[in-house]
N, C-alpha and C positions, 0 to 999 in steps of 0.2 A: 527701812534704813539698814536692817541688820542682814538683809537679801546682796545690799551693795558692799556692805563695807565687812562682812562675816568674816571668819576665824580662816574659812576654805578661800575663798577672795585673797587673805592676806598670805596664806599659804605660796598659793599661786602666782602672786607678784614676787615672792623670794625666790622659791622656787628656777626661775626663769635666772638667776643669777649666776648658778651651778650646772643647771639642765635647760638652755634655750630650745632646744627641739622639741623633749616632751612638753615642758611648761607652753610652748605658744601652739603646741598641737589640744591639748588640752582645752587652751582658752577659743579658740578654732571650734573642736568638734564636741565638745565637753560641757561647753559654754561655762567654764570658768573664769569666765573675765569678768571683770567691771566697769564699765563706761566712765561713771562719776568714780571711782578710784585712780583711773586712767586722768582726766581732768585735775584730779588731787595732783597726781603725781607732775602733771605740764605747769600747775600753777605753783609747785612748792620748784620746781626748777628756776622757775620767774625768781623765785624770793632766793632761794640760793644763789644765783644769777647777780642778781643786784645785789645781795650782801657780799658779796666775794668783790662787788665793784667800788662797793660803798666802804666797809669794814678792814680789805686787806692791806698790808704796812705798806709804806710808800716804799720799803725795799722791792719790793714786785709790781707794785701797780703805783701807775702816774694819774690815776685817775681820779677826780676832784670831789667829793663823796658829796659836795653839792647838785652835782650835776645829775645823782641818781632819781630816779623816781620813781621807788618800788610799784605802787599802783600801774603806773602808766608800762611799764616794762613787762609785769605780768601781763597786762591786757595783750600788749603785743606777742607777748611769749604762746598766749594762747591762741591769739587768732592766727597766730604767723602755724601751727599745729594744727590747727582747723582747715586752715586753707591747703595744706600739706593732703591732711585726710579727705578730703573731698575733691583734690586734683588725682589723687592715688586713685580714689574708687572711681571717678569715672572711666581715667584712660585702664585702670583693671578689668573693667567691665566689659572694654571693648576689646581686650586680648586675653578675655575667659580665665578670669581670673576667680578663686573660689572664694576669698576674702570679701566680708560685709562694711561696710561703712563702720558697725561697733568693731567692726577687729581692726580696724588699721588704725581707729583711732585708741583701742586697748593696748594696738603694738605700741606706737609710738610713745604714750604714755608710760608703760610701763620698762620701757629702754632707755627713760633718763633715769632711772634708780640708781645706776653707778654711779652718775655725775652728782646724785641728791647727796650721796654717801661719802664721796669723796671731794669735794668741794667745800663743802663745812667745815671737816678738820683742816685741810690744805689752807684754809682760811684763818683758821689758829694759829697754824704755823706759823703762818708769816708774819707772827708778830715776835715770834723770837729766833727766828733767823736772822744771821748776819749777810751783808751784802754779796760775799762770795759763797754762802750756801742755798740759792734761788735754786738751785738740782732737785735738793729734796723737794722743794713747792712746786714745780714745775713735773716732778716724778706722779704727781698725788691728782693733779691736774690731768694728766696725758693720759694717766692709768683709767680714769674716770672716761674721759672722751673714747679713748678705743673700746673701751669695756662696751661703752654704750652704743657703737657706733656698731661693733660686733652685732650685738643682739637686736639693734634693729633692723639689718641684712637678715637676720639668721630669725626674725620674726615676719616679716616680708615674704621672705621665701615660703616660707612653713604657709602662713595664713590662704596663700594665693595656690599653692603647689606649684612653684617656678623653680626654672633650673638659675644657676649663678647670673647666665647671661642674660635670661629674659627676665631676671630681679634690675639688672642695670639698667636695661632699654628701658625696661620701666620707672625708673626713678628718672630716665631722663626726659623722657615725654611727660612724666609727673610733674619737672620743673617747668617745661615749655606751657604747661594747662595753665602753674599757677600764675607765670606771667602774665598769661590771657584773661585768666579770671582778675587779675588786678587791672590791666589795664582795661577791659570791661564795664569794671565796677569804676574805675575813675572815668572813665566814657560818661559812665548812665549818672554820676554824681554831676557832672559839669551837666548833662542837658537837663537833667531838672534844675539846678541853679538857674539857668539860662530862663526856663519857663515859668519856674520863680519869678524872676525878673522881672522876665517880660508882664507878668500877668497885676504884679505889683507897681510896673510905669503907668499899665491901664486903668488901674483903680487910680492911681495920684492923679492922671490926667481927669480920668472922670470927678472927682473931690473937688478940683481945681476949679474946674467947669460949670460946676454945681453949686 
């Protein structure tokens, strides 16, 4: 445990906050990353995520805190990450790319830290701001998304050795894979159901018969 979760691991994830080039060159060629700290960090977004949905004052949010459902939100928070990392590494693979399956999913992991940090307070906030000061909560919000959106460009790039333009083509053939691997995966879900089926009218026909 203390291999994953160590003093230099947690170093490493801050680090990358002030210095994204050396921190994801490090976790690259160094092997200072962490996989399951990377996983920490996608699932504690999930939970900051849905409390910010559930908990913030109806001054900024319209949204019903019944309708949240922290479990089910993470799950997706994570697979929707997973499926991210595994459409990145293959089309990476195919335009030589030096990045491993544990780095892209260490990058992304550790590039929601801004939104972990700042999304919690922004979330306090807004329970004592007045209706005309949504600026400050909205400031604490956006600070968070670029911060993070920065460092995972700027972790992408590093991990793979790309220039700016071939980080982009790559995130966009990233997104065309994960359509495919979704619609795939609902392909191959529908023909087993189907065979399901089919294989469960046979048995009833046979029961019936017999």
């Amino acid at each position: 445990m203390n291999r994953y979760f160590s003093k230099h691991k947690f170093s490493a994830l801050f680090a990358i906050l002030t210095h994204p080039l050396q921190g994801f060159y490090e976790i690259r060629h160094r092997s200072m990353g962490s996989v399951p700290l990377a996983i920490l960090m996608i699932l504690l977004f999930g939970m900051t995520y849905s409390f910010n949905r559930a908990a913030a004052s109806f001054v900024v949010s319209d949204v019903n805190p019944q309708w949240v459902n922290m479990p089910r939100e993470c799950g997706a928070v994570l697979l929707l990450f997973l499926l991210f990392a595994i459409g990145n590494w293959s089309v990476t693979c195919l335009m030589e790319g030096e990045g491993r399956f544990s780095d892209i999913l260490t990058v992304t992991g550790y590039a929601l830290l801004p939104l972990v940090l700042t999304w919690i307070p922004a979330t306090f906030l807004s329970w004592i701001i007045a209706a005309n000061e949504q600026t400050f909560y909205l400031i604490f919000i956006w600070f968070g998304v670029i911060w993070s959106v920065f460092l995972f460009f700027t972790g992408i790039m590093t991990v793979h050795a790309f220039s700016l333009a071939k980080t982009l083509a790559t995130l966009f053939f990233t997104a065309i894979s994960i359509f495919i691997i979704i619609f795939i995966s609902v392909m191959l879900v529908n023909l087993l159901n189907q065979v399901y089926m089919f294989f469960r009218s046979v048995y009833t026909e046979v029961i019936f018969r017999f």
